[in-house]
N, C-alpha and C positions, 0 to 999 in steps of 0.2 A: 504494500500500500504506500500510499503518497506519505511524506513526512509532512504534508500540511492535512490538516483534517476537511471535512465537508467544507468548500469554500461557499461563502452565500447564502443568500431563502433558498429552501427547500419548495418542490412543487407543493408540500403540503401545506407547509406557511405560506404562500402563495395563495394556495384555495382561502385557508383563513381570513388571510389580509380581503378577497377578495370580497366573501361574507362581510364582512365588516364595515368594509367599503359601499357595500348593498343598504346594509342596515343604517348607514350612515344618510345614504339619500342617492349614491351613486346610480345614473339611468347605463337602460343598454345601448344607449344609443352617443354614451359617453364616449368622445375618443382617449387611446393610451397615448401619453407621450413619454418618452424615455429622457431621463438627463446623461448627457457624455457623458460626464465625468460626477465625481461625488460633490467636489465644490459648485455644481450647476452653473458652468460656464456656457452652455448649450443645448438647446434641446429638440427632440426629435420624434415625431409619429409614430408609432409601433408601424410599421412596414408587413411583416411577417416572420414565421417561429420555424424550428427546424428540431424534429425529438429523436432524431438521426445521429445524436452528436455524446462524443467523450470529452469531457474536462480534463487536460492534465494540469496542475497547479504547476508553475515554474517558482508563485512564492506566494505569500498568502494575500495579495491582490491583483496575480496577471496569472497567464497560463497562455498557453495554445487547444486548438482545437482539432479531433481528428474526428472524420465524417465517413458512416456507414460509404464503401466504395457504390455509388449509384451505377456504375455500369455492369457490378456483378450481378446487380438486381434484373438490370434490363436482359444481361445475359442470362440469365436462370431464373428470375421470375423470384417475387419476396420469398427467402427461404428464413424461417424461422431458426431454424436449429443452427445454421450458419450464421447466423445473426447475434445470436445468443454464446456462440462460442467466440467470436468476435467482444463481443461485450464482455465475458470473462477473464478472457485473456487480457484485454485490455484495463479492466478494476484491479486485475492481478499486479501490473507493472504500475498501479496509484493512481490510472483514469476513474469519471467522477461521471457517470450517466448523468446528462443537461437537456433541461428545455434550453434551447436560442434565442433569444427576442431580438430582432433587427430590425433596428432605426430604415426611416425614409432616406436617412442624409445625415 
């Protein structure tokens, strides 16, 4: 495993935050905007999400990211088990299974 632990919300604190958010007064029709960076020097639409993806921590606020190969898919059509073993191997060497959320800009 990673020497840095879970980096960030959890998809479950997520759903919480999102409850909350709800019960707050938040509508559906509310858009997401993302801030660049933590001091909100910028900010940006939600664009769209990707659940395809590995976390590796390079330190307890950056990382890189490694993404399901799409063309093995295309070649052989979603294989779960292949999928799955990809995924372990990869939490094995301290990847971090991530929702994505990608800014407009």
């Amino acid at each position: 495993m990673s020497e840095f632990s879970t980096p960030g919300v959890t998809f479950g604190q997520l759903k919480r935050l999102i409850e909350v958010a709800e019960a707050g007064g938040t509508r559906d029709d509310d858009v997401v905007i993302i801030a660049r960076d933590s001091e909100g020097n910028s900010f940006s639409p939600l664009a769209t999400w990707n659940n395809d993806a590995i976390y590796r921590a390079a330190s307890s606020h950056a990382g890189e990211l490694e993404y399901w190969d799409e063309d093995d898919v295309m070649d052989r059509g979603p294989d779960r088990e292949a999928w799955e073993e990809w995924y372990l191997r990869a939490q094995e060497e301290g990847g971090f299974r991530c929702l994505v959320l990608w800014p407009t800009n």
